[in-house]
LUMMAR-543106 format. One record per residue: x, y, z of N, C-alpha, C, O in turn; residue number from 1; residue in three letters. Coordinates in Angstrom, 3 decimals, m for minus. Each point is the difference from the previous one (the first is absolute). Layout:
n_X,n_Y,n_Z,ca_X,ca_Y,ca_Z,c_X,c_Y,c_Z,o_X,o_Y,o_Z,nr,rest
X,Y,Z,X,Y,Z,X,Y,Z,X,Y,Z,NUM,ALA
...
END
This chain:
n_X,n_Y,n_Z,ca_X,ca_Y,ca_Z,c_X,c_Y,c_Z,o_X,o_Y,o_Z,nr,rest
m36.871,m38.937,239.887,0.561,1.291,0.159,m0.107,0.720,m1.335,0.426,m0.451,m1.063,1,UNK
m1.018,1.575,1.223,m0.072,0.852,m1.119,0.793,0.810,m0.552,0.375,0.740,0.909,2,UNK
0.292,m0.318,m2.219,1.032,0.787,0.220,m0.948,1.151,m0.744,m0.811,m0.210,m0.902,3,UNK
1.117,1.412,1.492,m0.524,1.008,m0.100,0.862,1.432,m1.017,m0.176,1.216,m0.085,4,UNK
1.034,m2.116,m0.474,0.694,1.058,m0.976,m0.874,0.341,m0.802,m0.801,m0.823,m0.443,5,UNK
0.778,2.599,m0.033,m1.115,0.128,m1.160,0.898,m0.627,m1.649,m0.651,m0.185,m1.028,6,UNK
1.968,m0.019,1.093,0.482,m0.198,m1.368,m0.374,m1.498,0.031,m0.815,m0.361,m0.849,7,UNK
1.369,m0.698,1.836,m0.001,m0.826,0.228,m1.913,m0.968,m0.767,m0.232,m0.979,m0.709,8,UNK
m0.508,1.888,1.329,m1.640,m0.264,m0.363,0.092,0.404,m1.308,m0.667,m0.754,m0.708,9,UNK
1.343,1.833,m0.062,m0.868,0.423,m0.955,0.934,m1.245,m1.329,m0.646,m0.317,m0.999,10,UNK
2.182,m0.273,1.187,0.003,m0.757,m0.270,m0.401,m1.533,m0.163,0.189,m0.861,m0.860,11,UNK
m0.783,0.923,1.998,m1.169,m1.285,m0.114,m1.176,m0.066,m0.668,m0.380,m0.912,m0.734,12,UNK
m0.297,2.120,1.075,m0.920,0.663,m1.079,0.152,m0.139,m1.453,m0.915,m0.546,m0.616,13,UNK
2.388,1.147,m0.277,0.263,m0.830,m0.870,0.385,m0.962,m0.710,0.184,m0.057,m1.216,14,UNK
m0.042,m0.864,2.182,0.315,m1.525,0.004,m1.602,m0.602,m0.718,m0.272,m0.671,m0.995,15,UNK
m0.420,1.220,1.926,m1.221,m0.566,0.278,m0.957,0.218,m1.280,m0.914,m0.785,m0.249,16,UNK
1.195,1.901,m0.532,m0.412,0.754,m0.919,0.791,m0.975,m1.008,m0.707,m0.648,m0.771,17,UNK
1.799,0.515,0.714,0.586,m0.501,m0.815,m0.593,m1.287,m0.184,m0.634,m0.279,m1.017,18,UNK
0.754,m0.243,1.640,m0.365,m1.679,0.297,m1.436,0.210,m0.520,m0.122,m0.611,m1.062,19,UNK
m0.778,1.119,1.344,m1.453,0.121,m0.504,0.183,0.309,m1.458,m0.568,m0.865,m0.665,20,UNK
1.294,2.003,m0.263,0.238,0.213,m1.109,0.389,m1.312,m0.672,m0.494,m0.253,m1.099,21,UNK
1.264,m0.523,1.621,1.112,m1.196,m0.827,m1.804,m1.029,0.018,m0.492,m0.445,m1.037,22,UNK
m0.252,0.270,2.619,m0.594,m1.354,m0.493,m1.235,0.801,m0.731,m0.956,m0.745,m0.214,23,UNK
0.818,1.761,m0.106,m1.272,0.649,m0.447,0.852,m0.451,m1.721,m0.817,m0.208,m0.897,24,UNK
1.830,0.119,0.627,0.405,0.454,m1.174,0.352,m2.133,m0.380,0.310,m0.465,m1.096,25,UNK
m0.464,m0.143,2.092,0.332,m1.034,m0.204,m1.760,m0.884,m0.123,m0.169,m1.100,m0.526,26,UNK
m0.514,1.634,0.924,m1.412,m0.704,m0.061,m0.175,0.489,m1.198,m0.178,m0.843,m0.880,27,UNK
0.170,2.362,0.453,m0.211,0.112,m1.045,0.269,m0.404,m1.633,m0.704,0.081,m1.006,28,UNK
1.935,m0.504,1.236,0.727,m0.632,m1.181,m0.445,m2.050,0.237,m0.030,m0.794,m0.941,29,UNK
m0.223,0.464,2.292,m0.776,m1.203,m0.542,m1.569,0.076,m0.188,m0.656,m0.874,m0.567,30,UNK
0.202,1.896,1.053,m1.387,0.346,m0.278,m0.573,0.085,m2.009,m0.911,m0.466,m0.683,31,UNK
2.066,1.313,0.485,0.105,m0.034,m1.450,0.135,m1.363,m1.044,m0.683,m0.291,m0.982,32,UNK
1.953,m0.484,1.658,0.516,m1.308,m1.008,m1.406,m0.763,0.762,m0.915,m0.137,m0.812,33,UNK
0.701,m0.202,1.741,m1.343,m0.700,0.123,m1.137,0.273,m0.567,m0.686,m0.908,m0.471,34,UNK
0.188,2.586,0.412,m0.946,0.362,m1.078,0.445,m0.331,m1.442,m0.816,m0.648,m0.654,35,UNK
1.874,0.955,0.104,0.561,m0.429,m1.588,m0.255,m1.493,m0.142,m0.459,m0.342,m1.091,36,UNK
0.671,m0.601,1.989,m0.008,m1.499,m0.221,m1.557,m0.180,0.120,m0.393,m0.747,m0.896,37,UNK
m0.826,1.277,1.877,m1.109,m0.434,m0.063,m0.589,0.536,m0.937,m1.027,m0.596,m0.324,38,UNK
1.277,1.545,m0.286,m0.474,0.742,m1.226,0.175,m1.276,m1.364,m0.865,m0.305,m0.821,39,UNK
2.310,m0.273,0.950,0.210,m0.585,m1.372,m0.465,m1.449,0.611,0.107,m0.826,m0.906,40,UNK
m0.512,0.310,1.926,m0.905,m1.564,0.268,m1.284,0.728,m0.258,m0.675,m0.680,m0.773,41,UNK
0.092,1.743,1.095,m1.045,0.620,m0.989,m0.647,m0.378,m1.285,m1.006,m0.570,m0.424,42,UNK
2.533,1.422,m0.157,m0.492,m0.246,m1.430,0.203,m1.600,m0.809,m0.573,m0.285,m1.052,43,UNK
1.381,m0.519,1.701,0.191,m1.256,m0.266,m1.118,m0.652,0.218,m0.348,m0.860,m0.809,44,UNK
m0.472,1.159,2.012,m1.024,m0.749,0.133,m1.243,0.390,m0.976,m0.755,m0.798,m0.556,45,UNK
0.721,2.308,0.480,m1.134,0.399,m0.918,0.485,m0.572,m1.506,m0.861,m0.611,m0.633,46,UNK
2.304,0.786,m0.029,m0.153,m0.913,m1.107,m0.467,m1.345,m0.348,m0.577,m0.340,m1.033,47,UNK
0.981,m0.530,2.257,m0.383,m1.241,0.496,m1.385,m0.321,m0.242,m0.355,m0.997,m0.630,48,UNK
m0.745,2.199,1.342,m1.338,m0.503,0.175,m0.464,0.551,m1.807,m0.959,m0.545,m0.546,49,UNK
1.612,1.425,m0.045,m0.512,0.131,m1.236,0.287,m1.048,m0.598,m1.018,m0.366,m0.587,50,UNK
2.214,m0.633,0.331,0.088,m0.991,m0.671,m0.983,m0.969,0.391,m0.730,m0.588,m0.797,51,UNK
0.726,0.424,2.133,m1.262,m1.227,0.303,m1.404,0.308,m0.579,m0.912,m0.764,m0.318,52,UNK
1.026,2.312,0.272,m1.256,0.370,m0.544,m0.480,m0.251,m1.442,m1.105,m0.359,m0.408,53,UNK
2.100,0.614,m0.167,0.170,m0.574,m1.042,m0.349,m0.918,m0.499,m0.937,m0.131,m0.787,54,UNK
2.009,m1.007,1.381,m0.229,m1.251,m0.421,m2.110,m0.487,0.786,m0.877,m0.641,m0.580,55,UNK
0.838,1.201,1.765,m1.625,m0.311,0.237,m0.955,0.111,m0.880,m1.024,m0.681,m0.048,56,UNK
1.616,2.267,m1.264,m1.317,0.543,m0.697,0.124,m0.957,m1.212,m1.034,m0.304,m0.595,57,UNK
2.231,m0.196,0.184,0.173,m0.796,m1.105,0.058,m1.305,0.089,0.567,m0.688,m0.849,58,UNK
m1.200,0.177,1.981,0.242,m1.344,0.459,m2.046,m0.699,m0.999,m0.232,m1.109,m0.481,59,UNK
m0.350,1.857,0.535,m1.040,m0.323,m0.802,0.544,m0.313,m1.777,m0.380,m0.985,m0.634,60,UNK
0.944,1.627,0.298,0.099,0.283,m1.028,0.958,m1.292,m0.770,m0.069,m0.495,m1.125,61,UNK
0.976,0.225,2.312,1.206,m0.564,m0.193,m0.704,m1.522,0.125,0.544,m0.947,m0.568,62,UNK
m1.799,0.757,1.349,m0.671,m1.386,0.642,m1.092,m0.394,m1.944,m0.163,m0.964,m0.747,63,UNK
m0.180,2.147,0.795,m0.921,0.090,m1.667,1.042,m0.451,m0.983,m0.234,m0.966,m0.727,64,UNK
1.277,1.561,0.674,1.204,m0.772,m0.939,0.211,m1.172,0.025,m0.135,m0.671,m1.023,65,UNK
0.538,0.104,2.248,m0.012,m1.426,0.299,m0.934,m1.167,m0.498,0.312,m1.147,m0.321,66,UNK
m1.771,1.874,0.350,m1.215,m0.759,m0.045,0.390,m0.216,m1.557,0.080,m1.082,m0.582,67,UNK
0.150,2.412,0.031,0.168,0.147,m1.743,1.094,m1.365,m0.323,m0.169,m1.030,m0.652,68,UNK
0.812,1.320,1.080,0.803,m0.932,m0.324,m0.023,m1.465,0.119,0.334,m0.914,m0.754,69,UNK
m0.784,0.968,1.822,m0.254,m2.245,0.429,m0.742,m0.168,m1.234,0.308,m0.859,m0.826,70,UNK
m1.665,1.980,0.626,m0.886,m0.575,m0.846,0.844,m0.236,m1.418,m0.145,m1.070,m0.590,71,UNK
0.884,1.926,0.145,0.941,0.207,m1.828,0.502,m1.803,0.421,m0.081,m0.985,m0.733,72,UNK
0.680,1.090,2.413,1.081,m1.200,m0.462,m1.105,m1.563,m0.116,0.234,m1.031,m0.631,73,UNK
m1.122,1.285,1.264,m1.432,m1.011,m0.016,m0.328,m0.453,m1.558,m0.153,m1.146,m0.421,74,UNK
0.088,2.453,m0.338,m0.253,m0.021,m1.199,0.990,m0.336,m0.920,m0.428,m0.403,m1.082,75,UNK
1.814,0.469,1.240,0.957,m0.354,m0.498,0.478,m1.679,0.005,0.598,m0.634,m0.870,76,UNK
m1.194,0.137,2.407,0.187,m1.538,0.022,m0.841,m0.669,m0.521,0.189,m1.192,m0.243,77,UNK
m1.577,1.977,m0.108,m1.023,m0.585,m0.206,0.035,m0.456,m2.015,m0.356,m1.027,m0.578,78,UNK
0.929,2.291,0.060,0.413,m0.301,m0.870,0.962,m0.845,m0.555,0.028,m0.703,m1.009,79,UNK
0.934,0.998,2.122,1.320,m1.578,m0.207,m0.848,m1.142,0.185,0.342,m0.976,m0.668,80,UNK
m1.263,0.844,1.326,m0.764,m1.342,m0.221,m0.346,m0.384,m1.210,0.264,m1.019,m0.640,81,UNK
m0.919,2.005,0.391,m0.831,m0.296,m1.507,1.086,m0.501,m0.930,0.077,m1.137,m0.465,82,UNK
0.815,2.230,0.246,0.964,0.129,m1.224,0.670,m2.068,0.322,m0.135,m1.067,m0.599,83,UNK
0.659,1.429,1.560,0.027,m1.521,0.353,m0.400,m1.516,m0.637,0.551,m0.995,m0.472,84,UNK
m2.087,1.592,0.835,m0.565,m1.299,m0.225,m0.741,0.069,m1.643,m0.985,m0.598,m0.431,85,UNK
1.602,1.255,m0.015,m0.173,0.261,m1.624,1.653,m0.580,m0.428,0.304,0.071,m1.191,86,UNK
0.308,m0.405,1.781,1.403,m0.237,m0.288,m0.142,m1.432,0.292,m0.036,m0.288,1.196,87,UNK
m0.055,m0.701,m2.081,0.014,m1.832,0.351,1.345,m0.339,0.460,0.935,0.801,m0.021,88,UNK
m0.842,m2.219,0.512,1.233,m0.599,0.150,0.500,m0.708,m1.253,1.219,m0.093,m0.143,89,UNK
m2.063,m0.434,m0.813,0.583,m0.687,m1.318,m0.066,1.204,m1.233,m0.877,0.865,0.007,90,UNK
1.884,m0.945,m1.004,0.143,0.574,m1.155,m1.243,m0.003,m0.779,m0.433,1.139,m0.176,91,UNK
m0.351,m2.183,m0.402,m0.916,m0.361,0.155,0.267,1.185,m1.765,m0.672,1.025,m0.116,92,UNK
1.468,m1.350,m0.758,m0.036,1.151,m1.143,m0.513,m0.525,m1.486,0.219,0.495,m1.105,93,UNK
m0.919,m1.575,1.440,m0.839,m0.379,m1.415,m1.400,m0.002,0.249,m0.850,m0.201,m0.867,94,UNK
0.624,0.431,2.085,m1.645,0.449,0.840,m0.244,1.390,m0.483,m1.049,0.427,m0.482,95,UNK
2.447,0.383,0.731,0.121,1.527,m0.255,m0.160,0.389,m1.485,m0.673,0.885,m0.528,96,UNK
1.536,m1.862,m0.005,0.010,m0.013,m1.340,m1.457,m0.043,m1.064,m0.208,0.751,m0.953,97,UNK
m0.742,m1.937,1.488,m1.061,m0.182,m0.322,m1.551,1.165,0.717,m1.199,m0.129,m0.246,98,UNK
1.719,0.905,0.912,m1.043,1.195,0.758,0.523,1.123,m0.852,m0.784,0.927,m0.201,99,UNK
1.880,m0.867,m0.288,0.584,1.510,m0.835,m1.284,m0.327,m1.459,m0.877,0.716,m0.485,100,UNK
1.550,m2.752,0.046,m0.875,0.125,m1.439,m1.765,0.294,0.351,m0.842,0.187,m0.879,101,UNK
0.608,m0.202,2.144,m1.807,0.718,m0.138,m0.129,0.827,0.203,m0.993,0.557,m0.470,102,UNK
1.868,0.144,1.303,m0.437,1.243,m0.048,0.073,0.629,m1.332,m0.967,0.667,m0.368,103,UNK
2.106,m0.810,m0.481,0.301,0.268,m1.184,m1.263,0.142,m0.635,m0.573,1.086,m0.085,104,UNK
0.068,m2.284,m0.418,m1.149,m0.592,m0.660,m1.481,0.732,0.408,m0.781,0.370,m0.877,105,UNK
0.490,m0.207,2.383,m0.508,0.271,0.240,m0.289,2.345,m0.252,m0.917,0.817,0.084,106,UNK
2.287,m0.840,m0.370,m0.089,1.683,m0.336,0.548,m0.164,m1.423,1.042,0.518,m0.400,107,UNK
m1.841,m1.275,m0.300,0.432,m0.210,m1.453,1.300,0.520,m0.533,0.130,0.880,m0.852,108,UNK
0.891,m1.597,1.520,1.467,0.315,m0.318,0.256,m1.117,m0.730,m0.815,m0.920,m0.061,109,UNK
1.853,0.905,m0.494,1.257,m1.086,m0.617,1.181,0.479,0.609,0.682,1.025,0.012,110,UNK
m0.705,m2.907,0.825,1.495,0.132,0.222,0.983,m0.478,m1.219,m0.238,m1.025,m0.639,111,UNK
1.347,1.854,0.385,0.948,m0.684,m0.855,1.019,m0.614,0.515,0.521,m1.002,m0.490,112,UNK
m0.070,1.729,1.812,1.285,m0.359,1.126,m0.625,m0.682,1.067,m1.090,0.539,0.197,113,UNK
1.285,m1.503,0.603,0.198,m0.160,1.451,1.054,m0.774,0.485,m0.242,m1.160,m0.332,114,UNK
0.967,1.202,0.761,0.935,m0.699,0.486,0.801,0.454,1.498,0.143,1.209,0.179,115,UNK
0.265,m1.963,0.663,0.559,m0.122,1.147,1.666,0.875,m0.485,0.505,m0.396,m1.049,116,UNK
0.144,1.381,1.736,0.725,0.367,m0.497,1.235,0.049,1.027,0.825,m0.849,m0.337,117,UNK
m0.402,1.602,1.543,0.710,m0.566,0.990,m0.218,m0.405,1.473,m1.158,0.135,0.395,118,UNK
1.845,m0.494,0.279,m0.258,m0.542,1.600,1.024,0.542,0.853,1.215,m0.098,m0.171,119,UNK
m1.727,0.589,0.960,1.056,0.728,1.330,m0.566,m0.575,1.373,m1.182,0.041,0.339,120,UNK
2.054,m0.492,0.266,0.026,m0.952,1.143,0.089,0.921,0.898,0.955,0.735,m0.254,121,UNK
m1.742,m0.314,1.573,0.716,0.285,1.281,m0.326,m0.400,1.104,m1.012,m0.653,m0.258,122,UNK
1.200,0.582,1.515,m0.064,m0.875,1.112,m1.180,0.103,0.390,m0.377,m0.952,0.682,123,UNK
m0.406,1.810,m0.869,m1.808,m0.021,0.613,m0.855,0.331,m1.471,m1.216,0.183,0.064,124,UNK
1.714,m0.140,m0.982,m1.106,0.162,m1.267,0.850,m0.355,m1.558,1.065,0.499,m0.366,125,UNK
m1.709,m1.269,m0.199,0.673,m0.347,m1.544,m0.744,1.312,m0.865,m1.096,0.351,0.438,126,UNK
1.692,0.453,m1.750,m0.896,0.248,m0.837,0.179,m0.854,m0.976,0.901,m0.838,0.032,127,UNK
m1.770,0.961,m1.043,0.063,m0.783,m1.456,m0.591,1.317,m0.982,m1.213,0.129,0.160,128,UNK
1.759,0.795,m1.063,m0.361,0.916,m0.996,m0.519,m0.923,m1.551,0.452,m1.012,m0.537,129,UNK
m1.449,1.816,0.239,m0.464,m1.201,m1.475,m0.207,1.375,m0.739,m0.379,1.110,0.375,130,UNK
0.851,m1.730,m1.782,m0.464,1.142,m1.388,m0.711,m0.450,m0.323,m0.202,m1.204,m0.153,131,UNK
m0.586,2.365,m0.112,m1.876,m0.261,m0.578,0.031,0.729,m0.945,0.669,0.980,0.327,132,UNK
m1.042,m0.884,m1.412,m0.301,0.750,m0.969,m1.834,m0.627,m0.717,m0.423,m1.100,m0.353,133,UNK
m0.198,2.523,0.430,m1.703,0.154,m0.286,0.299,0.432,m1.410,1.092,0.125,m0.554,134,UNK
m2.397,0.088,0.068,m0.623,0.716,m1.355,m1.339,m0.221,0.210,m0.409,m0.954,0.662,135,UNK
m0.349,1.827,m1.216,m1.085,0.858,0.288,m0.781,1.497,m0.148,0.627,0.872,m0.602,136,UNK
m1.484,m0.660,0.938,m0.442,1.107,0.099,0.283,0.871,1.528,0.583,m0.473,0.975,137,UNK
m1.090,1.667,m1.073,0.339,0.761,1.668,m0.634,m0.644,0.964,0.518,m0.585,0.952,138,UNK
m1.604,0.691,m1.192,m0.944,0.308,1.329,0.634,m1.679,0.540,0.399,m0.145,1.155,139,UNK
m0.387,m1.149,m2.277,0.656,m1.013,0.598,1.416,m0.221,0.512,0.360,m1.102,0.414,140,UNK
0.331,2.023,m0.442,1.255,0.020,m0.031,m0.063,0.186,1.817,0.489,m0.747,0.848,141,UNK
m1.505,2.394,m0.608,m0.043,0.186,1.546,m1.014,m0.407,0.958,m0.395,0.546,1.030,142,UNK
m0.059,m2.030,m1.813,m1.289,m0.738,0.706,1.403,m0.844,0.310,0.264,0.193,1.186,143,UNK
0.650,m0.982,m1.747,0.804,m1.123,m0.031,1.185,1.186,1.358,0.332,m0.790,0.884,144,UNK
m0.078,1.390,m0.747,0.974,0.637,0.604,m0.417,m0.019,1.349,0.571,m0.612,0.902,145,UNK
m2.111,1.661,m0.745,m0.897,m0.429,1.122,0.096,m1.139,1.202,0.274,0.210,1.181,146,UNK
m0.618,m1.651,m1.905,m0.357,m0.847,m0.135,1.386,m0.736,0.838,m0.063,m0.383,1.168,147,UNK
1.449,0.275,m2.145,1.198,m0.151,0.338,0.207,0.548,1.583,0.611,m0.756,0.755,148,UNK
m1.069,1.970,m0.257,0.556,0.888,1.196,m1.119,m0.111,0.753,m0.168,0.916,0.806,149,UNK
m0.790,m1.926,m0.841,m1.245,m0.083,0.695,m0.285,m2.008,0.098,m0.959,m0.657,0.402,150,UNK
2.626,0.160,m1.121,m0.225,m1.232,0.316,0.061,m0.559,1.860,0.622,0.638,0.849,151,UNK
m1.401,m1.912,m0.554,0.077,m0.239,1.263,1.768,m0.223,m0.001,0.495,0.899,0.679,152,UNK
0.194,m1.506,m1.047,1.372,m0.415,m0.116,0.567,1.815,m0.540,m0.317,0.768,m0.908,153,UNK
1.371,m0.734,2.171,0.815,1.063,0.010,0.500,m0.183,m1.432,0.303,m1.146,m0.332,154,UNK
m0.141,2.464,m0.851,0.117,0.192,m1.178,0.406,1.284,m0.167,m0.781,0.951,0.038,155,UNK
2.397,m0.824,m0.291,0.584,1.424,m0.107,0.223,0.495,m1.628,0.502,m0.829,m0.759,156,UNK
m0.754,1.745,0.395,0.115,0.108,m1.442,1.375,1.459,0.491,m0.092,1.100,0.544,157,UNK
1.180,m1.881,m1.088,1.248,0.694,m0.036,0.359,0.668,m1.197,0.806,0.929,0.038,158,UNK
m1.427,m1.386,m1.311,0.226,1.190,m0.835,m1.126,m0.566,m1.065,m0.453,m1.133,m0.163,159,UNK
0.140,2.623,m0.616,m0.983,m0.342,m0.357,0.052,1.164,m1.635,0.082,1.198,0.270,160,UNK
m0.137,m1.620,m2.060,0.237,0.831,m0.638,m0.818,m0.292,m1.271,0.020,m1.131,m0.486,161,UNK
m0.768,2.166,m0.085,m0.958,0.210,m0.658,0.722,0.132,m1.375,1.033,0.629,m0.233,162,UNK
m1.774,m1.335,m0.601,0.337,0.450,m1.659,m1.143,m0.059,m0.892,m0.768,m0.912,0.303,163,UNK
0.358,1.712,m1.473,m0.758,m0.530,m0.966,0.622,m0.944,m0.883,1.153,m0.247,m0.352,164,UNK
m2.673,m0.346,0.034,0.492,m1.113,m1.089,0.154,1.050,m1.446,m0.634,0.989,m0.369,165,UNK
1.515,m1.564,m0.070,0.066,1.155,m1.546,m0.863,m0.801,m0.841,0.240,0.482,m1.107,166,UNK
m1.080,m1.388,0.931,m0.817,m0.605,m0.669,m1.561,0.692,0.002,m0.828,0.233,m0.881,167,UNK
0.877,m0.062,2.136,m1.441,0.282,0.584,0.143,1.029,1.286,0.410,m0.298,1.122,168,UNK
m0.994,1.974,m1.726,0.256,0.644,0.770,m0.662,0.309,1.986,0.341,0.896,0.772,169,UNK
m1.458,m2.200,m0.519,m0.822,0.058,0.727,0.574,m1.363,0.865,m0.351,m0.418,1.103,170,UNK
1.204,m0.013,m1.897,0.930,m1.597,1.026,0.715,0.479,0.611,0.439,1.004,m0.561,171,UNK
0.214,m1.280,2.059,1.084,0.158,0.263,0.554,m1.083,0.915,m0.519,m0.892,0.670,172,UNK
1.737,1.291,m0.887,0.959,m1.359,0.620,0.199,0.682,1.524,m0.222,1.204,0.130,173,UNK
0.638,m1.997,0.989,0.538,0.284,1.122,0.993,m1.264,0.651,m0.295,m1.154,0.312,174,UNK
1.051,1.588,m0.278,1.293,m0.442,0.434,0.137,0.156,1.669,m0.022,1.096,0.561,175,UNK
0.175,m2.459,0.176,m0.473,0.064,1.444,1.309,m0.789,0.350,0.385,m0.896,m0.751,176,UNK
0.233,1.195,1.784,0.691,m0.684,0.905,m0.681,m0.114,1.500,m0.092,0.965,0.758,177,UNK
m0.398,m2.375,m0.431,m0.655,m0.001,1.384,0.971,m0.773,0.474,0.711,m0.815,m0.588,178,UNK
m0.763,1.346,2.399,0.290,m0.863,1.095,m1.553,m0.976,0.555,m1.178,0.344,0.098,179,UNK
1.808,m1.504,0.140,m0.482,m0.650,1.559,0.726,m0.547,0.496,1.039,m0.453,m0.479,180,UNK
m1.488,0.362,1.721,0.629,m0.315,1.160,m0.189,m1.571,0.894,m0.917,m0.821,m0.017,181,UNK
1.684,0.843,0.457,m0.224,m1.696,0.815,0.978,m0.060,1.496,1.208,0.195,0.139,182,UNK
m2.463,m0.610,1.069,0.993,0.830,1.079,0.436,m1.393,0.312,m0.752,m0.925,m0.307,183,UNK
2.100,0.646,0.992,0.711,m1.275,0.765,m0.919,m0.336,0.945,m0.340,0.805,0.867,184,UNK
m0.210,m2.182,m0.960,m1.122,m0.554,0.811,1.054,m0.212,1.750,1.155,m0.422,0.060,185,UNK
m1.816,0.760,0.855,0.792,m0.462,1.063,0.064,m1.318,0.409,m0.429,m1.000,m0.574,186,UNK
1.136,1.126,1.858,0.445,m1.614,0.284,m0.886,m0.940,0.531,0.088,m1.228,m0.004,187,UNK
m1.020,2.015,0.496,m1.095,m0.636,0.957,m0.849,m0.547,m0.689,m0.757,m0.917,0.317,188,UNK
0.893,1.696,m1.708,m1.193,m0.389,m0.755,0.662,m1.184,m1.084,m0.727,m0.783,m0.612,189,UNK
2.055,0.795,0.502,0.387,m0.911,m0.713,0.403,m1.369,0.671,0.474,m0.968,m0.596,190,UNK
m0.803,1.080,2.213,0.345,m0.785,0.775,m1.628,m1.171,0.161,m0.069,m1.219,0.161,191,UNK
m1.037,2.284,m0.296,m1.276,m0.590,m0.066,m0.215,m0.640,m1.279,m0.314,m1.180,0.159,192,UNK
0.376,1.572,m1.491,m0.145,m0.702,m0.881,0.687,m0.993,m0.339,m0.350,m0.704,m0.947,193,UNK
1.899,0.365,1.941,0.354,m0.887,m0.135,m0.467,m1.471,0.877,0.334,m1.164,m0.226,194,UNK
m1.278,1.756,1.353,m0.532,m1.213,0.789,m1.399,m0.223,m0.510,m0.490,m1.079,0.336,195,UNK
m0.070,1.672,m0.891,m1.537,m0.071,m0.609,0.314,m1.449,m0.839,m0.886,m0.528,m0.672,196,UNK
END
């Protein structure tokens, strides 16, 4: 049954109007917060793919570093080898003692000093420091120095001090404090030389 009032219709009319205004005004306001939120997963994602991008363009660069590096640390063990095996297990300091007097001799020096001077103990390496004192001319002074820092046996020259002789202005003295070294033989190996 229809009701045929004209007030009756034209209030339905703005019911109807109304109701269309409210969901027109209600799509629109989630139309918006849904556009605002896909806008900012947007830009999250476009920052996103720039960082990956990133890290993709520098992933060469970062792989070349790597390479750089194994090789330094390659070269670094390779040298702990050496240095190593220039480092004996015995003190062995009247062997040392007797290679200082040729070289000496051999770069026409005079020794006046040699002697063993202190010992420091530590759990993987002993040192032993010796005072040396030369006399001589130059050029033998830095043939004998050479020589010292080019021995097969690890040979640290920790201090090292120049004087003329006041006798003879073409002599000079040098005053040397050297290290060597002596590494703690291990167990395995002290375990073999004890069954040999």
């Amino acid at each position: 049954m229809a009701v045929r009032d004209p007030l009756f219709q034209a209030y339905v009319r703005r019911l109807h109007l109304a109701g269309g205004l409210i969901t027109l005004a209600v799509l629109t306001a989630l139309y918006t917060v849904a556009d605002g939120h896909l806008d900012q997963t947007a830009r999250n994602l476009e920052a996103e793919r720039s960082r990956n991008q990133m890290v993709v363009l520098q992933q060469p660069a970062v792989e070349e570093r790597i390479t750089e590096l194994r090789s330094e640390i390659t070269s670094i063990e390779s040298q702990l080898i050496a240095r190593r095996l220039r480092i004996p297990e015995y003190p062995a300091e009247h062997e040392f003692s007797e290679h200082l007097n040729v070289l000496a001799g051999a770069s026409e020096l005079t020794i006046e000093e040699l002697r063993p001077d202190q010992f420091f103990h530590s759990a993987s390496m002993d040192r032993m420091t010796f005072r040396v004192r030369v006399a001589g001319g130059w050029q033998g002074l830095c043939t004998f120095l050479r020589q010292i820092t080019s021995l097969e046996r690890l040979c640290h020259i920790d201090q090292c001090r120049l004087t003329s002789d006041q006798e003879t202005q073409t002599r000079l003295r040098c005053d040397l404090q050297l290290s060597i070294f002596t590494r703690a033989a291990s167990p395995t190996a002290t375990l073999e030389k004890g069954t040999l």
